[in-house]
C-alpha positions in Angstrom: 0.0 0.0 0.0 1.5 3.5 -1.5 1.7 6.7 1.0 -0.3 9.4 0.1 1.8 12.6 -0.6 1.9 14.7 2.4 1.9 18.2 -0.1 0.2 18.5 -3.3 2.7 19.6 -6.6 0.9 22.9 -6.3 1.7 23.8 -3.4 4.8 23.5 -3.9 4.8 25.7 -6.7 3.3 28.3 -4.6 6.0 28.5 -2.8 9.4 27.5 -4.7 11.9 30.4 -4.8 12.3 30.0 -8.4 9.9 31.4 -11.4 8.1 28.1 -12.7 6.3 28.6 -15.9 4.1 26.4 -18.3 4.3 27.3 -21.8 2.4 26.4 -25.1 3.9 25.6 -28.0 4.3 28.8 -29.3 6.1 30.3 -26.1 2.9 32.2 -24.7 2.2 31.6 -20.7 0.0 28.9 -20.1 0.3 29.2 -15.8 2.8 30.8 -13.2 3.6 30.4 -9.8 4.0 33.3 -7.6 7.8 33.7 -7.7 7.6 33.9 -11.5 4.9 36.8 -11.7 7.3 38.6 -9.5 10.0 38.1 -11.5 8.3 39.1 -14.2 6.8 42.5 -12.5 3.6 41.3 -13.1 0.6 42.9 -10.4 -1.3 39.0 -10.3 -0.1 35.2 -11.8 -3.3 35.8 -14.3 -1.8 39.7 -15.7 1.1 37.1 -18.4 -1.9 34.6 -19.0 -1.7 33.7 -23.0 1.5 36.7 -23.3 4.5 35.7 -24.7 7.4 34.6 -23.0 10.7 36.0 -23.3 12.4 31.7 -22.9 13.7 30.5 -26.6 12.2 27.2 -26.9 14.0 26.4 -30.1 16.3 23.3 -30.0 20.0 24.5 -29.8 19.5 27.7 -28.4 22.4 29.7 -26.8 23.5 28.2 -23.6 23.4 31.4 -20.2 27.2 32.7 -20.3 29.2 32.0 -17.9 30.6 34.4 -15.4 33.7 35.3 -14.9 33.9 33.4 -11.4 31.7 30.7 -12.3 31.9 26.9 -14.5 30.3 27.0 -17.7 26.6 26.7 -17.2 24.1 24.6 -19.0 21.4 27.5 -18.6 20.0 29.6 -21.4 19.2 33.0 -21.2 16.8 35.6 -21.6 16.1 39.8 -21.3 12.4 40.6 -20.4 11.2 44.1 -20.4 8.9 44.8 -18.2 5.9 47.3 -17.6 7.6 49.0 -15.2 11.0 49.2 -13.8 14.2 48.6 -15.6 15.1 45.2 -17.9 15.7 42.1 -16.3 18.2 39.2 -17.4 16.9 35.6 -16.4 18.5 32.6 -16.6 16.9 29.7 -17.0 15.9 25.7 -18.0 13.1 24.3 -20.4 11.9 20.7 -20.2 8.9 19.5 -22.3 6.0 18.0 -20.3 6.3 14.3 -20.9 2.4 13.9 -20.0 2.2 16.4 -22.9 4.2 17.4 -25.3 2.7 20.4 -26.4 3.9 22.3 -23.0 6.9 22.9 -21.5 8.5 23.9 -17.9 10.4 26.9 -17.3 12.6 27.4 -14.2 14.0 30.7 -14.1 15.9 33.3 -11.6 16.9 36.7 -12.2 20.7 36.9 -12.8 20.7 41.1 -13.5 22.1 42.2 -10.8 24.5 39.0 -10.6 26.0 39.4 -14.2 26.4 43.2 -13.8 28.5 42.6 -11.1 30.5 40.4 -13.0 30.8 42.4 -15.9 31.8 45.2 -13.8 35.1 42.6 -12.6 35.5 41.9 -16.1 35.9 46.0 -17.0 38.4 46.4 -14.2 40.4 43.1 -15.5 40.1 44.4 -19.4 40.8 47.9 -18.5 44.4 46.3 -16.5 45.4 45.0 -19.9 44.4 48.4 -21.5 47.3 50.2 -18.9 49.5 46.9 -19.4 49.7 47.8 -23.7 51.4 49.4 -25.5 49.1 51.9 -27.2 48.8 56.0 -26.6 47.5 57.6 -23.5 44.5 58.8 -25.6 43.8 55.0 -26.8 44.0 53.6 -23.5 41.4 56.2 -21.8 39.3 55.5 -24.8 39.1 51.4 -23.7 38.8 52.7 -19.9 35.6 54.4 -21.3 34.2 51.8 -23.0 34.4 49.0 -20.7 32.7 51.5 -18.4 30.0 51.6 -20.7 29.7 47.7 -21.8 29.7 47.1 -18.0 26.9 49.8 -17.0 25.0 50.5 -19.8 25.5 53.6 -19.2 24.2 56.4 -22.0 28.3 57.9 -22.4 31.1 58.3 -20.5 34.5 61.2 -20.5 37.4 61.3 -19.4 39.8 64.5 -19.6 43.0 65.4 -18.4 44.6 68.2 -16.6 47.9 69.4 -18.0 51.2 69.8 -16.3 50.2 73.4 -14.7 47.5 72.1 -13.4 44.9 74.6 -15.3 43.9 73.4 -18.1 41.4 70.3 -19.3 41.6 68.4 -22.6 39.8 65.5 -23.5 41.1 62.3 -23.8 38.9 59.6 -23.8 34.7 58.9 -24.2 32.8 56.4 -25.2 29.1 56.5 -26.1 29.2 60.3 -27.5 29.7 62.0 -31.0 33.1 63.4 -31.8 33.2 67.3 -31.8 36.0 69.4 -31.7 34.4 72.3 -30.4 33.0 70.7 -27.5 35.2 72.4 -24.9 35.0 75.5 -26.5 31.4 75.2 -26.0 31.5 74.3 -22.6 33.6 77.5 -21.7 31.2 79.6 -23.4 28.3 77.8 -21.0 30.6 78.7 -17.8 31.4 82.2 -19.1 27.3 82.6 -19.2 26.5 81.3 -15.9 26.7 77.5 -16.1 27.9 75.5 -13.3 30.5 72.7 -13.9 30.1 70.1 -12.0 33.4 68.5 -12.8 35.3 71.7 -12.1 33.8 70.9 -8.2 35.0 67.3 -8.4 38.4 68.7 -9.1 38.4 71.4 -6.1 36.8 68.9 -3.3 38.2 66.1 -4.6 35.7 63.3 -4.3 32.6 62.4 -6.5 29.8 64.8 -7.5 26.7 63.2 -8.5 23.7 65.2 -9.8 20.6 63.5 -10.3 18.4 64.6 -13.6 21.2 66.7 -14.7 19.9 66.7 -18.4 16.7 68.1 -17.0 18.5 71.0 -15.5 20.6 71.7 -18.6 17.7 71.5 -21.0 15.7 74.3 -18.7 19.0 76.0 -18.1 19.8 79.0 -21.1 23.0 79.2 -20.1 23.4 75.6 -21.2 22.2 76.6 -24.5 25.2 76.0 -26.5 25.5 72.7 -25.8 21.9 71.9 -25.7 21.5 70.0 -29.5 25.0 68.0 -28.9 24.2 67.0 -25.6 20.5 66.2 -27.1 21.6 63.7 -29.1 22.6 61.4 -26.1 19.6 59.8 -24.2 20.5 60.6 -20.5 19.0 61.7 -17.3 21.6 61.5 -14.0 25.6 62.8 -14.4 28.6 61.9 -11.9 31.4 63.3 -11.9 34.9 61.5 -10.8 38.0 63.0 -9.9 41.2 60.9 -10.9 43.6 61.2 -8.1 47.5 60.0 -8.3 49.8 60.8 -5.6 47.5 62.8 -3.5 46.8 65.2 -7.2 43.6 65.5 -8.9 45.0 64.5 -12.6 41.9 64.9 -14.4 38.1 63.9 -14.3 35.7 61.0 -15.3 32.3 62.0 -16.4 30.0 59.4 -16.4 26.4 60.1 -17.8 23.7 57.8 -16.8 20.6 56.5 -19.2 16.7 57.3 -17.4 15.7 55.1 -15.2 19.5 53.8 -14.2 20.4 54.4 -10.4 23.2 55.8 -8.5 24.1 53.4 -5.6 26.9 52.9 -3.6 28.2 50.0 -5.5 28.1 52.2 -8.9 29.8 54.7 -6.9 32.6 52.4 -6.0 33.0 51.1 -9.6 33.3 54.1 -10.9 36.3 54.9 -8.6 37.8 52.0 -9.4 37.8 52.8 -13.0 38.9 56.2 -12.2 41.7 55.2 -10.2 42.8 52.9 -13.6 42.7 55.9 -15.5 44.7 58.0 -12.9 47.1 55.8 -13.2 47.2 55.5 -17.2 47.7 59.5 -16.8 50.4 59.6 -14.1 52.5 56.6 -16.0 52.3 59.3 -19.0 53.4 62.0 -17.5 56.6 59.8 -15.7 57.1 57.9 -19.1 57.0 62.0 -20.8 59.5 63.0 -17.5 61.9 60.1 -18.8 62.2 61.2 -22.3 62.8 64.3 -21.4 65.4 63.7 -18.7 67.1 61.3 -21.4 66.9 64.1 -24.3 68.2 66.3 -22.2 71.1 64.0 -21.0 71.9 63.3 -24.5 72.3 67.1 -25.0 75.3 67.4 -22.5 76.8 64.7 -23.4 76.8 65.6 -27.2 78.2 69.8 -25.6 80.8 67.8 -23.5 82.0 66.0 -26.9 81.6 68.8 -28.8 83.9 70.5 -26.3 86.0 68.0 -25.8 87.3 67.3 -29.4 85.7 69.1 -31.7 85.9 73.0 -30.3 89.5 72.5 -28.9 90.5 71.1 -32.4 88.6 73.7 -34.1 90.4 76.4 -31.8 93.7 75.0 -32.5 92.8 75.7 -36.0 92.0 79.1 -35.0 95.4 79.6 -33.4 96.7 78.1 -36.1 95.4 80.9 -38.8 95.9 83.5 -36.2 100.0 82.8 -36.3 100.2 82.4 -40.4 98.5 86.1 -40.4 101.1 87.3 -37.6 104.0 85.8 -40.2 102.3 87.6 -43.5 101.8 91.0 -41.5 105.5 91.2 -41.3 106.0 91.4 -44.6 108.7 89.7 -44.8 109.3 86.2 -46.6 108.1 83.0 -45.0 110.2 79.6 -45.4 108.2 77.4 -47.3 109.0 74.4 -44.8 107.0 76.7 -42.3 103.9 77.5 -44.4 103.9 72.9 -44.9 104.0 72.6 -41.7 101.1 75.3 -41.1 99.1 73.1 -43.9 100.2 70.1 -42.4 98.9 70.5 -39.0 95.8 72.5 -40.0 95.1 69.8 -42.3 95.2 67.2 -39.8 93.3 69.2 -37.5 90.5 69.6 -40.3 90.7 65.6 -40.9 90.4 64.6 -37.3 87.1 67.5 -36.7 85.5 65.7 -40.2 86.3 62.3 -38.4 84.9 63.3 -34.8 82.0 65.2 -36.5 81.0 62.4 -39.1 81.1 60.0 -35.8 78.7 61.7 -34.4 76.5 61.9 -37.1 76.3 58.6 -37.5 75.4 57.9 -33.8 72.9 60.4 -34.2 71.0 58.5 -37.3 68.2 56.7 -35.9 69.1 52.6 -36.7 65.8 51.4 -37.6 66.4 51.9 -41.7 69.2 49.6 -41.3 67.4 47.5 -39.1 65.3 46.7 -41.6 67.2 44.0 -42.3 68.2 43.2 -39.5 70.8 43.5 -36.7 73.8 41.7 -38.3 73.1 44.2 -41.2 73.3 47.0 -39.2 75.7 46.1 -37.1 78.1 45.3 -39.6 77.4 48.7 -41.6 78.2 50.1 -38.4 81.6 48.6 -38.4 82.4 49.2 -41.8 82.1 52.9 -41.2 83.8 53.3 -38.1 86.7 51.3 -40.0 86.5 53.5 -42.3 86.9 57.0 -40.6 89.1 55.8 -37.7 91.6 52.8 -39.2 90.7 50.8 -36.8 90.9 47.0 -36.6 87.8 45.5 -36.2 87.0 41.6 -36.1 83.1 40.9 -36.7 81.5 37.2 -35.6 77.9 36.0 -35.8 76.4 33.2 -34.4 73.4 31.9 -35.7 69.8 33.5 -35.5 70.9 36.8 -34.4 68.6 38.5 -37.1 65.5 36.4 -35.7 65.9 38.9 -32.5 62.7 41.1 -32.5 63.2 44.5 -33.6 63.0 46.5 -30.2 65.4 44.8 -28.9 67.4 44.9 -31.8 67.2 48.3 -31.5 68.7 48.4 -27.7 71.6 45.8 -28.5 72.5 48.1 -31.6 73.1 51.3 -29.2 74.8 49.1 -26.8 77.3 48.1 -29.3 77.8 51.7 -31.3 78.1 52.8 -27.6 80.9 50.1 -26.9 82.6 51.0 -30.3 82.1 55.1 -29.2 84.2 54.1 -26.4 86.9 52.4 -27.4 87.7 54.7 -30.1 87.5 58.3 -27.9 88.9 56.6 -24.8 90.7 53.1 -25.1 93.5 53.9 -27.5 93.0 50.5 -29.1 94.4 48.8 -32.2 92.0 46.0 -32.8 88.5 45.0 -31.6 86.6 41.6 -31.6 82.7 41.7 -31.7 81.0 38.7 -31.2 77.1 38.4 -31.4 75.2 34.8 -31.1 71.9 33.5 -30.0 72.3 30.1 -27.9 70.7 28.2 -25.3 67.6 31.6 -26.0 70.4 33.7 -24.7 71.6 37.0 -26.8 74.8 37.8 -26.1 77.6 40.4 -26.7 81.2 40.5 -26.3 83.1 43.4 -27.6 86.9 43.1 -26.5 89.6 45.5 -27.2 93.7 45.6 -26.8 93.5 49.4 -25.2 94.4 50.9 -21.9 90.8 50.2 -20.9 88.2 52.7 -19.7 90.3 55.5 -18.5 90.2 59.0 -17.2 92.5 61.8 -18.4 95.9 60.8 -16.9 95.3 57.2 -17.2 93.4 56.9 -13.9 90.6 53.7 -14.5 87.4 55.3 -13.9 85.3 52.5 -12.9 86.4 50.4 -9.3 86.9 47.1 -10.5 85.5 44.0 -7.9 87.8 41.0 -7.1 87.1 39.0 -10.4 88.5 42.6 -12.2 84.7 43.6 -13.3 83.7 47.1 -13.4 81.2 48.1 -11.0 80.9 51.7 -11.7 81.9 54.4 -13.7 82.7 58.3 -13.6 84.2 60.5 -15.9 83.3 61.2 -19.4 82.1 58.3 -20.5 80.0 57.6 -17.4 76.8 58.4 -19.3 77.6 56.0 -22.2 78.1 52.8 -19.9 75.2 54.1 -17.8 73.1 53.9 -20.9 74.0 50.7 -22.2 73.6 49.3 -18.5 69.8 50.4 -18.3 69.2 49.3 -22.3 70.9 46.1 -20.9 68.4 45.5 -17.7 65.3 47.1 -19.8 65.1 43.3 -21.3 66.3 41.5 -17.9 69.9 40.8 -19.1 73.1 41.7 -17.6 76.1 43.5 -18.7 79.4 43.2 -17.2 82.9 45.3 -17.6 86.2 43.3 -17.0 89.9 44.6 -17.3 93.2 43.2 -18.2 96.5 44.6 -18.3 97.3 42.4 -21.0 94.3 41.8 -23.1 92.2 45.0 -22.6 88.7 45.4 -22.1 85.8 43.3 -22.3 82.3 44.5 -22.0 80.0 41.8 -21.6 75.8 41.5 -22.2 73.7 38.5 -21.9 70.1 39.1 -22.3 67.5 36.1 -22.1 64.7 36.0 -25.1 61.3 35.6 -24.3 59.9 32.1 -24.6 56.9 31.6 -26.8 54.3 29.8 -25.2 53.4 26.9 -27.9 49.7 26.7 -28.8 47.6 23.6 -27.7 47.4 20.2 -29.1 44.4 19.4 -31.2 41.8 18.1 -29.3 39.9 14.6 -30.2 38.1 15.7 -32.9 41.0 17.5 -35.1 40.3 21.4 -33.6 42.9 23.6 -32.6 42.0 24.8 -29.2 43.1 28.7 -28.4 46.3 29.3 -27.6 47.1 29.2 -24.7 49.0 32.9 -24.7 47.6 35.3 -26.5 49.6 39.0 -27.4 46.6 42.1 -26.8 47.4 45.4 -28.2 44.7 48.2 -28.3 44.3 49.6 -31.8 44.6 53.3 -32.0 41.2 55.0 -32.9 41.5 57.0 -35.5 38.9 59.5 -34.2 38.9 60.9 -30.8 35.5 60.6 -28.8 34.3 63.7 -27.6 31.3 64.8 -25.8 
């Protein structure tokens, strides 16, 4: 004898915490428990009766994503826009009724507030790549913008910029709005009639400003008239405004304009700071990165007026001196021995030579690498050679390993310089005869040797200006050429390598530079069924927008 059931199936129903709905087999609602009419925003479970559903009861239809802290899910999903009230994501499962198959059973659960959480931890991981690339400042506040607006749905988003005095705004980023040049201009004008800029009080009290139904305002506002068409165009209702703050400055702003009917919580609040502090950072790594290049130009300057100096002005000087005494001779009037007016010619001419040399040098230290680069750094290493060979009479010995023009072309780049800047020194300093480069690629190791028979970095008066340690490396350097080996040092530990300075009365000097090449990780093995999977590592680099965002 069978028990009877102690609650009936609808009862249950009435009280599940899930949406249960019976559909027909067009997808119109047949019945629904309480849950699912409040889900759905409906007043009463009979309001939906014989509507349609917003569940995909087609075989095959798009499985519910899976969030960014969850396992792939075997639910579908579905956006229902209710009466009132915002739009709602559900996620959910269909099963046909077996006593039926004309109907089927929905389980559902709202998932909006769930996956816009998630999205929101997406945006911040995205926008951490964005700062991690290699693309422009403008690019970069661009992508900050727009995963601010794929995350929130909000109606458009800005971000400007203050510049290095402090005073003055440009725009850098948006997402969401029509490009237009004259915006700022235009939002002066406002401020010069009356306006009020809320971002310009986000700047001066240093913390958010949010202003519910700001469009409202503007619209009924005259003094908002010039911007009253562009700022039409955008369907908006509430504005905040975020300061970005980066070592206790305000660096710029983060406008965020919200669509009607979106809210302003806490949460929001704190997202937004988040994103703002990602762009603060994009800014203040700009402005260090600008600092840097400056610094370095400015470096390169005094060492090029301490060269100048060194050689060239006292050679051209000497030259000077050296006209100066053939007037003296010919003001005399008197004859002048002809072995006197060679050795005039003589020296004036080997004064000339030796300025051409010095100033051709130069030159070609000066001429960016990356045409000869082109074909890579054996190519341009060895045209390198050839011309300091050339000019000076040195002896040079070149030797390649194999695979040194597989190198990628930054780095390239950096182990170029290092050598010119080797070469630089051992002609202006080492007083060397002959010189042995040696470049290879083994064991995914680049490595440089550049040995010379010389008196080895020295100082005027022979003095060694770098301390050598007790296995006779350099570990520092003063003097003239201090800026040259400091240079090559940081091109050196840019890539994680190492460079190393040892002495030898009797051989010379040997500068050193191992630098380890990045390892490619390989992609996956085909699976069962013959198809690649994704690799495994995959290279991001925003693209530059052409057009700049405004709003």
């Amino acid at each position: 004898m069978s028990a009877s059931p102690l609650v009936g199936w609808d009862d249950i129903a009435a009280v599940a915490p899930d949406g249960l709905a019976v559909l027909d087999c067009v997808g119109r609602f047949v019945r629904l428990n309480p849950a699912a009419a409040a889900l759905l925003r409906a007043d009463a479970e009979g309001d939906l009766i014989g509507a349609p559903s917003p569940f995909t009861l087609v075989e095959g239809a798009a499985e519910c994503r899976a969030g960014l802290l969850e396992v792939r899910s075997d639910e579908q999903v579905a956006h229902w826009e209710p009466a009132r009230g915002p739009r709602r994501e559900f996620a959910y499962r269909a099963r046909g009724l077996p006593a039926d198959p004309k109907f089927t059973v929905v389980s559902f659960r709202d998932v909006t507030d769930e996956w816009h959480r998630q999205r929101r931890i997406a945006a911040i991981a995205r926008t951490s790549i964005a700062l991690a690339s290699e693309g422009s400042l403008g690019s970069t506040l661009d992508a900050v913008a727009q995963q601010i607006v794929q995350a929130d749905g909000l109606a458009g988003v800005q971000i400007l910029t203050l510049d290095s005095t402090g005073r003055e705004l440009r725009l850098m980023g948006s997402a969401g709005l029509r490009h237009w040049d004259g915006f700022l201009d235009r939002l002066l004008e406002c401020r010069d009639r009356g306006a009020r800029l809320s971002m310009l009080d986000a700047l001066k009290e240093r913390k958010p400003i949010v202003v519910p139904h700001r469009w409202v305002q503007i619209r009924e506002d005259p003094a908002w008239e010039p911007l009253h068409g562009y700022l039409g165009e955008l369907n908006w209702d509430s504005f905040v405004s975020v300061p970005l703050m980066a070592r206790g400055r305000p660096e710029g702003v983060l406008n965020a304009y919200f669509a009607p009917g979106q809210e302003i919580g806490s949460r929001t609040l704190e997202f937004l700071a988040a994103m703002a502090e990602h762009a603060a950072l994009a800014v203040d790594y700009a402005t260090l990165l600008q600092r840097e290049r400056e610094g370095a130009r400015r470096n390169e300057r005094q060492r090029l007026a301490r060269d100048l100096h060194d050689s060239i002005v006292q050679q051209v000087f000497s030259i000077g001196m050296q006209a100066n005494a053939v007037g003296v001779l010919g003001a005399r009037g008197e004859a002048v021995p002809a072995e006197t007016v060679r050795a005039f010619a003589d020296e004036v001419g080997t004064l000339s030579r030796t300025v051409l040399a010095d100033l051709r040098a130069m030159v070609h230290e000066l001429r960016p690498a990356s045409s000869s680069l082109r074909l890579g750094l054996e190519d341009a290493v060895t045209t390198l050679v050839k011309s300091t060979k050339n000019r000076t009479g040195l002896s040079i010995r070149l030797e390649f390993g194999p695979q040194v023009d597989t190198v990628e072309p930054e780095l390239a780049e950096d182990m170029y310089r290092i050598v010119a800047e080797a070469i630089h020194n051992v002609v202006k300093h080492a007083e060397a005869t002959t010189v042995t480069i040696r470049l290879a690629v083994h064991d995914h190791t680049l490595t440089a040797a550049i040995r010379d028979d010389g008196r080895g970095i020295a100082e005027s008066g022979g003095r060694r200006a770098a301390p050598e340690n007790e296995d006779g490396e350099a570990t520092g350097a003063t003097g003239h050429h201090g800026y040259g080996l400091t240079t090559m040092r940081e091109r050196t530990e840019r890539w994680g390598g190492t460079m190393r300075i040892r002495f030898d009365e009797r051989s010379g000097t040997t500068v050193r530079v191992v630098i380890p090449l990045p390892v490619r990780v390989p992609e996956s093995p085909p699976d069962s069924e013959g198809a690649r999977s994704i690799p495994s590592a995959v290279s991001l680099r925003e693209a530059e927008n052409p057009a700049r965002s405004g709003s």
